[in-house]
NUKE-762617 format. One line per field, with one value per residue (C-alpha): residue number from 1; residue in one letter; x, y, z. Coordinates in Angstrom, 3 decimals, padded with zeros to 6 digits. Layout:
// NUKE-762617
num	[NUM,...]
residuo	[A,...]
px	[X,...]
py	[Y,...]
pz	[Z,...]
This chain:
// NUKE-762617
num	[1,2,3,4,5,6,7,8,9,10,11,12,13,14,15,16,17,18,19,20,21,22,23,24,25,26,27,28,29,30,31,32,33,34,35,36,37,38,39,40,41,42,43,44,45,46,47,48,49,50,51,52,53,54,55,56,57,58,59,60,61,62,63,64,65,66,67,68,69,70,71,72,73,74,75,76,77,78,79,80,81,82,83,84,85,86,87,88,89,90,91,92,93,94,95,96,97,98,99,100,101,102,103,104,105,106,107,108,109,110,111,112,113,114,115,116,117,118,119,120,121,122,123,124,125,126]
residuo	[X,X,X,X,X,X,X,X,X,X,X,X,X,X,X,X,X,X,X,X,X,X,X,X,X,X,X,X,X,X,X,X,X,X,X,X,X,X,X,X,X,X,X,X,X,X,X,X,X,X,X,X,X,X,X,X,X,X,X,X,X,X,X,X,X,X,X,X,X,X,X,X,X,X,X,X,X,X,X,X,X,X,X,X,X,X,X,X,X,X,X,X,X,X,X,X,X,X,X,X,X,X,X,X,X,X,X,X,X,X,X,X,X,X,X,X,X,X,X,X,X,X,X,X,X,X]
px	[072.505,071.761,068.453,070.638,072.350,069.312,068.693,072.093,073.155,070.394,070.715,074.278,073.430,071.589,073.890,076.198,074.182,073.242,076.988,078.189,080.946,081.865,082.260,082.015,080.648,083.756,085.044,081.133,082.036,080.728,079.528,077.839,079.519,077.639,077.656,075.572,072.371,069.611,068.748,072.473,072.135,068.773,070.769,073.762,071.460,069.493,072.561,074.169,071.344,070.842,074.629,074.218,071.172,073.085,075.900,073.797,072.182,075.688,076.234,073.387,073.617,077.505,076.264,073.366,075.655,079.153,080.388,081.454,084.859,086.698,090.118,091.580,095.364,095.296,098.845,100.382,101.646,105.784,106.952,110.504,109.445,108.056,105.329,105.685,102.310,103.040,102.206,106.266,107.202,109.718,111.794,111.845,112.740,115.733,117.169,117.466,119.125,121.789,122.494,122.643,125.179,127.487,127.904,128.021,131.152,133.281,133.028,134.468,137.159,137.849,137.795,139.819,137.389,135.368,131.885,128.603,126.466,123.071,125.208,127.213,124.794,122.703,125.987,126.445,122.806,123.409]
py	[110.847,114.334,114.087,114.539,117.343,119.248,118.894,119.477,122.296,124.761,123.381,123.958,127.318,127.969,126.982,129.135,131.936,131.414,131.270,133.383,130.672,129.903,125.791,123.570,120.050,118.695,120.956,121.128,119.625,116.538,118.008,121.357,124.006,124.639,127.994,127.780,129.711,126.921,127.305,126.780,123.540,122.910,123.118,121.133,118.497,118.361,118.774,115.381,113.684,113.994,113.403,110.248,108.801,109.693,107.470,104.670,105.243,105.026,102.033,100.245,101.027,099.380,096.245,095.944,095.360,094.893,091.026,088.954,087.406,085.465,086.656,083.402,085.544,085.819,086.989,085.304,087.420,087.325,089.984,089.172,091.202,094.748,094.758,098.255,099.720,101.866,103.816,104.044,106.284,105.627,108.228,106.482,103.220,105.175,106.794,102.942,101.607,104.908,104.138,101.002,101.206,103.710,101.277,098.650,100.554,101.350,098.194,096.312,099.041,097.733,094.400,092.151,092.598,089.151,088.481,089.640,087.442,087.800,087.384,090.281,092.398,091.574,092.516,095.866,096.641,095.946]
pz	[103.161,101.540,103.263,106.724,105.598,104.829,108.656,110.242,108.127,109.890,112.971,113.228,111.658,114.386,117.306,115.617,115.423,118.917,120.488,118.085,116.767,113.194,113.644,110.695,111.125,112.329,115.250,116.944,120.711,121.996,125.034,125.409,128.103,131.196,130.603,127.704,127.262,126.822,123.504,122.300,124.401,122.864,119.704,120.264,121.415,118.049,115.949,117.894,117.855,114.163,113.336,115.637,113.300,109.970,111.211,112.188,108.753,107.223,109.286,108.215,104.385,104.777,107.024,104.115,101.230,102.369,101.534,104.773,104.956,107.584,108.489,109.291,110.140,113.735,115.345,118.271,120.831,121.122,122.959,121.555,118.595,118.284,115.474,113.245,111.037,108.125,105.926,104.806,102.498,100.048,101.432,104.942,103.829,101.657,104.548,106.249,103.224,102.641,106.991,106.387,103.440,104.951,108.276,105.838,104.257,107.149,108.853,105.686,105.444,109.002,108.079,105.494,102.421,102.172,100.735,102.667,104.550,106.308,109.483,108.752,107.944,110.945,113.122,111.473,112.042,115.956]
């Protein structure tokens, strides 16, 4: 992909140059400003449409060699239950458990002391 590079890196030069801007790859706008002289617009056009081909080049080179798999784990919808994505940090999952703990604590100092059972500790989560 180093061959793309060699032709993005003076075209954005350019449309920098041109609207006097400092913008790395990633902060270049999808869409050029109306107020634009022409040749920055000439620019930004180039610049997409080369960043557009080295993604489809990308694309291709992962398509070429990636290995197909079936996911066969497809989740039914309940809307009983609210589905969470991580990442979790160790730290968030730590703060749960201390919480959980401390309620855990002053409800049995409440309470006669007797052993712990999932349905206790689904009541004190409530």
């Amino acid at each position: 992909m180093d061959g793309y590079q060699l032709i993005l890196d003076p075209v954005r030069k350019r449309l920098n140059a041109t609207l006097k801007q400092g913008w790395e790859e990633w902060e270049i706008p999808r869409d050029s400003d109306e107020t634009w002289p022409t040749a920055a617009k000439e620019f930004h056009a180039e610049w997409w449409k080369q960043r557009i081909a080295r993604q489809k080049a990308i694309d291709a080179s992962i398509a070429a060699k990636a290995d197909f798999e079936y996911l066969y784990d497809k989740p039914y919808e309940d809307n009983k239950k609210v589905r969470v994505a991580g990442p979790f940090t160790v730290e968030s999952l730590l703060r749960t458990v201390c919480w959980l703990w401390m309620r855990m604590k002053t409800s049995l100092r409440r309470r006669e002391p007797r052993m712990l059972t999932r349905g206790t500790l689904r009541t004190l989560s409530r």
